[in-house]
N, C-alpha and C positions, 0 to 999 in steps of 0.2 A: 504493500500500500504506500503509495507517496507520501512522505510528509516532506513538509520546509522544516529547519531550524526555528524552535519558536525564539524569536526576539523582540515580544512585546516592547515596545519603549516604555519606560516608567512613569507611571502619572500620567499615560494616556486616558481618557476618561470612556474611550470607544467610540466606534466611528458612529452611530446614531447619536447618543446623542452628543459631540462633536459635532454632528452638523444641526441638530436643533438648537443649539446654542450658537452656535454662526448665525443662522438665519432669525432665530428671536434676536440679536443683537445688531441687526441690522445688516446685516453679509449680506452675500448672494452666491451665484455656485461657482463664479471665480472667472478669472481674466479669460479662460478659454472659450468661456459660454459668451462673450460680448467681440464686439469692432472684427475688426481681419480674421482673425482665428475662426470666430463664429463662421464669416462668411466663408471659410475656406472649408471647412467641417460642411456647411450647407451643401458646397456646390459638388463633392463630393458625394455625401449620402444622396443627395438630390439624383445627381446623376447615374448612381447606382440604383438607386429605387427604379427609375422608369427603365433604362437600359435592359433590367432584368425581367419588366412588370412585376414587382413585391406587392400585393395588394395589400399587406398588414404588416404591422411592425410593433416590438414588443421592448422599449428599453429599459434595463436593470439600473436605474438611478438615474432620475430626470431633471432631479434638483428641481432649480424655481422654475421652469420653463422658457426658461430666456433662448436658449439656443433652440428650442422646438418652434419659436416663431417665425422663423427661417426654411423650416422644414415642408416636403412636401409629400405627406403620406398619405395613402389613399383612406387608410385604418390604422388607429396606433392607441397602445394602453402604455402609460407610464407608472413606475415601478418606483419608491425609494422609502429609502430607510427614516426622514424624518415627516414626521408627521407634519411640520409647520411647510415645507416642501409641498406638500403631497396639497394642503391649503390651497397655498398660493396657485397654485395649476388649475386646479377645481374654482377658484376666482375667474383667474388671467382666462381661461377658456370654457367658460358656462354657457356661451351659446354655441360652440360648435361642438357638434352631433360625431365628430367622427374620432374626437377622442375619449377614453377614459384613463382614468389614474385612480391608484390602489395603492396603500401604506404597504412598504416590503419589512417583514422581519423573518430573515433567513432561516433562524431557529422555531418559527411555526409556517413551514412551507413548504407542502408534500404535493404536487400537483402532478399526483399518477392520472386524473382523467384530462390532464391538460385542456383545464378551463384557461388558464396561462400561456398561451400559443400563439406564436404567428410565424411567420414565412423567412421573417427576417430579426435578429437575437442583436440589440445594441449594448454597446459599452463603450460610453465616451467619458474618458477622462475620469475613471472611477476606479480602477486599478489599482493603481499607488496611491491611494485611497484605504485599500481595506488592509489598515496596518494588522487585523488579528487573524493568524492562520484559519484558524475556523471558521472564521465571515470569510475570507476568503476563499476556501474550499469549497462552500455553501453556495457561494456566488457563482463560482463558474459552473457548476454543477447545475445548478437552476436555468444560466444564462441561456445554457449549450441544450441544454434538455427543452425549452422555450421555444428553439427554433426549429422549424422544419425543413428549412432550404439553405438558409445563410446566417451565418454571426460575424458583424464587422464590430471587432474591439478599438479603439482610440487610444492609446496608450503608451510610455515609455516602456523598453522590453529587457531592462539588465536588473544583477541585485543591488540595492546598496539600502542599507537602513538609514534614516535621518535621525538620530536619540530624539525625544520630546518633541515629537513633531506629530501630525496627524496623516505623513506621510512614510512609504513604503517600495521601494520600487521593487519587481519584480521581472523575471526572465520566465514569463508566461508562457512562451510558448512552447516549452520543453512540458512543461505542467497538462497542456491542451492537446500534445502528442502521446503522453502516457495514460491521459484520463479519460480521450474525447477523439478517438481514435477511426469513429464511423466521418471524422471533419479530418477537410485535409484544405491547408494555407492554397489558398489558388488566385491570391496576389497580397502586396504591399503598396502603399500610397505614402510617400514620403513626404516628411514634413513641411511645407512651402517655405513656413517663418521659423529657423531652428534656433531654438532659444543662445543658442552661446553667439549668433553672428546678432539678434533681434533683443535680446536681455529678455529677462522674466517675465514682462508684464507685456512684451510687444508676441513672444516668442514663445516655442512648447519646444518639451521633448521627447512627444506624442509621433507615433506615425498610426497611418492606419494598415490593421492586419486584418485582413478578408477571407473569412472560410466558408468551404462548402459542404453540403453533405455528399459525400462517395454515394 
């Protein structure tokens, strides 16, 4: 069975609520959801959606819905871990019919009848995010199980821990080959704006990885 090295940082408080506490204090879901990034994330999934025809789409952490306004999904149910998140979404899009959103807690979510399903499994920018092994194990487990044709993740792809941070980088895709094995990598989308030439707040050090189902 896989494990990672567990290296919780100390006095992390965990990634729920870490991000209810972001977002009651006034946060948002961070530099990548807003300006250039957003739009480059758009014109990406955008173009992947219709290319394929995806009629529905299912993402694992949608934060405040900033980056979904950009989006162009036929069907989409958004998924996260804070409740004040999950709010704001159910505000920001109350008249349109073509999405919903649902509070995710990984440790109550068994979706053997795949009431949870669509065509296409997201992950943007939530990765190096789940600093705790077992949110993360849960997560990709749910993501990949979610999809039935495609999972594009957003994400940095090496280890390195950050101590007292609410971040975690991971080298995922070794994890995605031993655990999620009926998916096979059938492209990369590399980063437009890379953070060391664009600094932190202009730049990511996200690319995208695109799987399919064999």
């Amino acid at each position: 069975m896989w494990r990672f090295k567990d290296t919780l940082p100390p006095r992390f408080p965990g990634s729920a609520r870490y991000w209810d506490e972001r977002y009651r204090s006034g946060g948002n879901s961070g530099a990548g959801s807003y300006g250039r990034l957003a739009r480059f994330k758009a014109e990406v999934l955008n173009g992947f959606v219709a290319h394929r025809n995806v009629q529905s789409v299912i993402e694992f952490g949608c934060g405040d819905g900033a980056q979904l306004a950009l989006a162009m999904y036929p069907k989409y149910i958004g998924l996260d871990v804070s409740t004040i998140a999950i709010r704001l979404c159910i505000a920001k899009y109350s008249r349109d019919n073509s999405k919903s959103f649902f509070h995710y807690d990984g440790e109550c979510f068994d979706d053997k009848n795949g009431i949870f399903r669509a065509e296409l499994g997201l992950s943007l920018d939530v990765i190096y995010h789940l600093v705790e092994d077992r949110v993360f194990e849960s997560y990709m487990h749910n993501l990949f199980a979610a999809a039935s044709r495609f999972v594009i993740i957003y994400s940095s792809n090496f280890d390195e821990v950050i101590p007292n941070t609410h971040m975690r980088h991971r080298k995922f895709t070794d994890y995605v080959a031993a655990q999620s094995p009926e998916y096979s990598l059938i492209d990369r989308v590399k980063q437009r704006y890379p953070i060391g030439i664009h600094g932190e707040q202009e730049g990511s050090f996200s690319d995208f990885y695109i799987y399919g189902r064999m």
